[in-house]
N, C-alpha and C positions, 0 to 999 in steps of 0.2 A: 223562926229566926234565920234571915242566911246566912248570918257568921257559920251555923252549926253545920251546914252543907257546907259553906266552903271550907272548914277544918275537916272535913271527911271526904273528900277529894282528891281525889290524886291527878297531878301535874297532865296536862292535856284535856280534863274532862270537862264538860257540858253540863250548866247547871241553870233547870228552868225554874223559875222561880214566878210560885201563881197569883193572881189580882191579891190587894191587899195595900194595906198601910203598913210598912216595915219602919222603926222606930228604935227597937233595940242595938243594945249597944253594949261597949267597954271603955273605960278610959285604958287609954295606952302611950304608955312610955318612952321614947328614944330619944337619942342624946338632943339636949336642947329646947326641949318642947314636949308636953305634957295634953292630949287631946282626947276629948271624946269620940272616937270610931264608932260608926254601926257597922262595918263593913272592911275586913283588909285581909292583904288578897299575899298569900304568902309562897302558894305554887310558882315553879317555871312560867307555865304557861296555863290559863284556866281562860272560859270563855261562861261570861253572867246573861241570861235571855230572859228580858221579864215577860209579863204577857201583853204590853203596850204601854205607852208612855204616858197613858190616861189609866192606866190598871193596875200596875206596877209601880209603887210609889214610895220611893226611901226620904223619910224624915217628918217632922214633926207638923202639927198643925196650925203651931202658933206661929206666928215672925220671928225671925231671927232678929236679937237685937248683940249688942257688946256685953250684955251681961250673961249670956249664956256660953259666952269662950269662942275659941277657935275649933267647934264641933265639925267635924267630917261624914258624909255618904259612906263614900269608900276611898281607901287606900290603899296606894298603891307603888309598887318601884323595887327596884334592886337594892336599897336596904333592907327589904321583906324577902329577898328571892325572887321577886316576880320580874320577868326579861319580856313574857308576851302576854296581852291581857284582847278582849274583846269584850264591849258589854253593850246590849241592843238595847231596846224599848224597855225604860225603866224610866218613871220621872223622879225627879227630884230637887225636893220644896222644902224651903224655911233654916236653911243651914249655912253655915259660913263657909264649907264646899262642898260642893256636889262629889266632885270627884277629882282628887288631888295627887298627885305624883310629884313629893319634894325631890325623891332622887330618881326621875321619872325611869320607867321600864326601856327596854330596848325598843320595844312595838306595843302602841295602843292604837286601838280602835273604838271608836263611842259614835253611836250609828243607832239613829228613831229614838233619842231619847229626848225627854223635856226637860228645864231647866227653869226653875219657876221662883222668884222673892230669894237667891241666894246670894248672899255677901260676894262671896268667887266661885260659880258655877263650877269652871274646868279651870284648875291652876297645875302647868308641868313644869319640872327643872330640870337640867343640865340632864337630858336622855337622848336617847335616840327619836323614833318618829313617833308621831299623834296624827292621828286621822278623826277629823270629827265631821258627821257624813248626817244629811238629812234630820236634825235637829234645831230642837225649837230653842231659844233663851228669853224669857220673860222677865222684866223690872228687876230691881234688882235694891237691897236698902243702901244707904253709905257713896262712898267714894270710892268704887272698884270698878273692877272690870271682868267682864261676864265669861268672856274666854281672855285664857292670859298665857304666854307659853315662853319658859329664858331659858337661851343657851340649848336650845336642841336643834340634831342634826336637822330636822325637818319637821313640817308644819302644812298637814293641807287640811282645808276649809272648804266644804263641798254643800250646797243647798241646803244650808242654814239660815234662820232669821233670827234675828238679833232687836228685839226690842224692848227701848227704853224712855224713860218719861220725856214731854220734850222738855219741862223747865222742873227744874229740882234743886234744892239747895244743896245739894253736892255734887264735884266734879263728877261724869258718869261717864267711862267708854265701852263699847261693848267686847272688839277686840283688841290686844297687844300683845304683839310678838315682837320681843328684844335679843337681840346676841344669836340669831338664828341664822345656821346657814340657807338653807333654803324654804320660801313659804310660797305655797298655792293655795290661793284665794278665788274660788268660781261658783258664781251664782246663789250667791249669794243676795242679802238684803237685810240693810240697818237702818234703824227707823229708830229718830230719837236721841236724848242724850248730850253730851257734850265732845263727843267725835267715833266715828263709827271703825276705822281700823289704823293702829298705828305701827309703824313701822318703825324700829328703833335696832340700829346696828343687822341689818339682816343683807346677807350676803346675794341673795340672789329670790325678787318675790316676784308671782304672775298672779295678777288681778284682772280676771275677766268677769262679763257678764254680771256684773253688779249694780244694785240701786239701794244709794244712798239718800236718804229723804229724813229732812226736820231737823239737821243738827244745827242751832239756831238759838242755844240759852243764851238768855239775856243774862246770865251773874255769871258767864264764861266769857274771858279776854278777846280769846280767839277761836270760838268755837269753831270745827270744823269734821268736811266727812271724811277727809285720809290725811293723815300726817304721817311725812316720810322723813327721817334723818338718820343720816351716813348710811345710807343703804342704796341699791340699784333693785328699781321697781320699775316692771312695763305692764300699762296699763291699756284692756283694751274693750270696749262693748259694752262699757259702766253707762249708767243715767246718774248725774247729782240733780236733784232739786230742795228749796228750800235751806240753805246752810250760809251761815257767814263768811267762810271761806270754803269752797271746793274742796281744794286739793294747797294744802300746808306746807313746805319742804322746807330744810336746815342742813348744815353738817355735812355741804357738799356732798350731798347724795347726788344721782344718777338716774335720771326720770325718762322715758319714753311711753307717751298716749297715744292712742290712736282710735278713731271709730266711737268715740265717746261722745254724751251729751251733757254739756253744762248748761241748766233750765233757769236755776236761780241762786244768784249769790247776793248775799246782801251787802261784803266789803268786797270782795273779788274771788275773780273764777281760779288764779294761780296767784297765790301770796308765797312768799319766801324771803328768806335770807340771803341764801347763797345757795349754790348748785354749783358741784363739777361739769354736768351736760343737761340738757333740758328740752327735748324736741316734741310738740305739738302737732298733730296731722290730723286732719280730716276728721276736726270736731267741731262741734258747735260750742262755743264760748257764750257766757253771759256776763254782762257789764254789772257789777256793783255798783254802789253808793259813791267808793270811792273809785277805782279800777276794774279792767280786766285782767289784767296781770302788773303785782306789784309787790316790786321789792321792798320788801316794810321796813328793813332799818336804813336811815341817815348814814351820811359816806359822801367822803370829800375824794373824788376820780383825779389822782396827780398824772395817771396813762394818757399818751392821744387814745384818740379815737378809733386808731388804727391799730391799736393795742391794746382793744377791748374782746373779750370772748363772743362769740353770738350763741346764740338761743332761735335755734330753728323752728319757728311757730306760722309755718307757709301752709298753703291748703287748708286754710278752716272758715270757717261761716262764724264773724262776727258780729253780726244785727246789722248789721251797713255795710251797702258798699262805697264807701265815703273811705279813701284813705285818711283825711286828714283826723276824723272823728275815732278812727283803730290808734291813730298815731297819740292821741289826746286819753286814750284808755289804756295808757301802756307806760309805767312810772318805773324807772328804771335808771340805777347810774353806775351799775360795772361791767353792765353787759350790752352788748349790740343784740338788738331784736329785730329778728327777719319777719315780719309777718306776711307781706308780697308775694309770689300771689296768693288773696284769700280766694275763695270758693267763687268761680262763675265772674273774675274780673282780670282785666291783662296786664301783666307784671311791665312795672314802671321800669324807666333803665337807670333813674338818678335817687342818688344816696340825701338825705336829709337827714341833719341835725335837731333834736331839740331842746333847745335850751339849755339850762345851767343843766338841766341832770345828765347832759351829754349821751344820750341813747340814738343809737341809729336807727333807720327803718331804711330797708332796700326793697 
C-alpha cells in the first residue's frame, strides 16, 4: 500500500514504489467534498518514483463510470501541507483523477507517467507551477478534459501526447488552462477529440513545435485544434491537419504565428470573433469549405474603411498565387487584412475594396 510509506516519510524523502496494481485506498474528508484517495501526500516536499508507467499502476481495473464518485490517484496541495511534490513513472487507469491538486502545491512535477480511461487525468487549482514532462494521456470516458489546470502561476507542457476518440458523444478536449498567468506548450501532440488546447484568460502562452491532427467531430459546433480567448498566445513550428477550424480565437485575445503549417481545415484555417492584434507569417494556410480566414459572427461596419484595424497576414503560402482567389478566401468586416505579399509573388501598390463586408487587401 503507498498511503503506508508516504505516512512514514518525512518531508524531502524519496519513495520508490515497485511493479504492481496499487488500488487501496481511504475515503477522506475536507471541507466541501467527501472522496475516495488511494493516495495523499501531506509532507512539504516528497518525491513518488514508480518503476514505469507500464509497471507502476495506481487504480482500479474496471472503467470509471458516475457511479463510483469522484475517486482520486493522489492528492495533493497546501491544504495537506504539501508546497513541493515530484512523481515519475507511475500510470494511472480507471479513475476520476489521476492526480488532482484542488489547492494545488507551490511546485509539481509529473514526468514518464501514463494516464489511461480517466474522467480528469491531471486537474490543478489556484497554485503555483505544474510541470508535466514526457507523458502519455489516453481516451478518456464523459465530457472532460485530460489535463486541465485554473488560476496557476504557471503551466508548462513538454512532450506529451494527448489522445483521444475522433468521434464521441461527448464534448472531449485534451488540454485547458484557464486564469493562468503563464503557459508553455512545446512538442507536443493531440490527436483526436473535440479540440486539442484551449486557452482561456491566460496572460502570457508559447506554443511551439506542436501537431494537431483529427479534431474533426461531427456532433461538435466548432470543433477545433487551439481555441484562444482573452489571452496573448505565440504560436510557432505547429503542423494542424484534419480539424474543422485550426486555430479558434474570441475575447480580443492577442495572437502571433509564425513557421506553422495549416494542411487541412474543413470550415477554415483562422475562424474568430474578434482579436485585439492578429499577425500571420510565413505559414502555410489551407482554404476550407467555407474560408481561409473568417470572422464567423454578422456585423453591420458603421467605421470607413480607413478606420478599420488590420490584421497582418503578409508572407504566407496560400494554395495560389491568384490575388483575387486569397481575396475571395478571406470574409471579414471589422478588420482590414493585409495578406500582400504572399510567399514567392510581388507586392501590389493598390488598395481594393470587397464588397458589402468592407474588408481591405493591400
Amino acid at each position: 500500500m503507498i498511503q503506508a510509506a508516504v505516512d512514514a516519510a518525512a518531508s524531502g524523502d524519496t519513495i520508490m514504489i515497485g511493479p504492481g496494481r496499487y488500488n487501496e485506498g481511504a475515503v477522506l474528508v475536507s471541507p466541501g467534498w467527501t472522496d475516495y484517495v488511494r493516495v495523499v501526500v501531506k509532507q512539504p516536499e516528497l518525491t513518488l518514483i514508480g518503476s514505469g508507467q507500464d509497471q507502476t499502476i495506481i487504480g482500479p481495473t474496471t472503467p470509471w463510470d458516475l457511479s463510483q464518485g469522484w475517486n482520486v490517484g493522489i492528492e495533493l496541495g497546501t491544504y495537506w501541507g504539501n508546497r513541493r511534490v515530484w512523481i515519475h513513472g507511475i500510470g494511472f487507469e480507471n479513475m476520476a483523477y489521476g492526480v488532482k491538486g484542488a489547492e494545488a502545491p507551490e511546485s509539481a512535477v509529473i514526468r514518464d507517467c501514463r494516464f489511461s480511461m480517466n474522467a480528469n487525468s491531471v486537474r490543478f487549482a489556484y497554485g503555483g507551477a505544474l510541470e508535466v514532462n514526457a507523458c502519455r494521456f489516453d481516451l478518456m470516458p464523459r465530457n472532460y478534459y485530460e489535463l486541465a489546470a485554473l488560476g496557476m502561476q504557471s503551466v508548462q507542457v513538454a512532450g506529451c501526447q494527448f489522445v483521444l476518440a475522433a468521434e464521441n458523444q461527448w464534448t472531449q478536449r485534451s488540454v485547458h488552462l484557464e486564469s493562468t498567468s503563464t503557459a508553455t506548450i512545446s512538442g507536443c501532440s493531440f490527436e483526436g477529440g473535440d479540440g486539442g488546447l484551449s486557452l482561456i484568460g491566460v496572460g502570457s502562452a508559447s506554443v511551439t513545435n506542436c501537431v494537431f491532427n483529427d479534431q474533426i467531430s461531427s456532433l461538435m459546433h466548432n470543433p477545433m485544434g487551439v481555441q484562444v480567448a482573452a489571452s496573448a498566445m505565440v504560436m510557432s513550428g505547429c503542423v494542424f491537419d484534419k480539424q474543422t477550424n485550426a486555430i479558434f480565437a474570441r475575447d480580443h485575445s492577442d495572437i502571433a504565428i509564425s513557421h506553422t503549417q495549416i494542411l487541412g481545415a474543413s470550415v477554415a484555417s483562422l475562424n474568430f470573433v474578434n482579436c485585439n492584434s492578429l499577425t500571420v507569417h510565413d505559414c502555410v494556410l489551407a482554404r476550407g469549405a467555407r474560408y481561409t480566414v473568417w470572422q464567423q459572427d454578422p456585423c453591420d461596419v458603421k467605421a470607413s474603411a480607413a478606420d478599420l484595424p488590420h490584421l497582418d497576414m503578409t508572407n504566407n503560402d496560400w494554395g495560389t498565387s491568384n490575388a483575387d482567389s486569397i481575396a475571395s478566401w478571406i470574409r471579414t468586416c471589422q478588420y482590414v487584412v493585409d495578406y500582400v505579399p504572399f510567399i514567392g509573388q510581388p507586392v501590389p501598390v493598390e488598395a481594393t475594396s470587397w464588397g458589402y463586408l468592407k474588408a481591405l487587401f493591400r
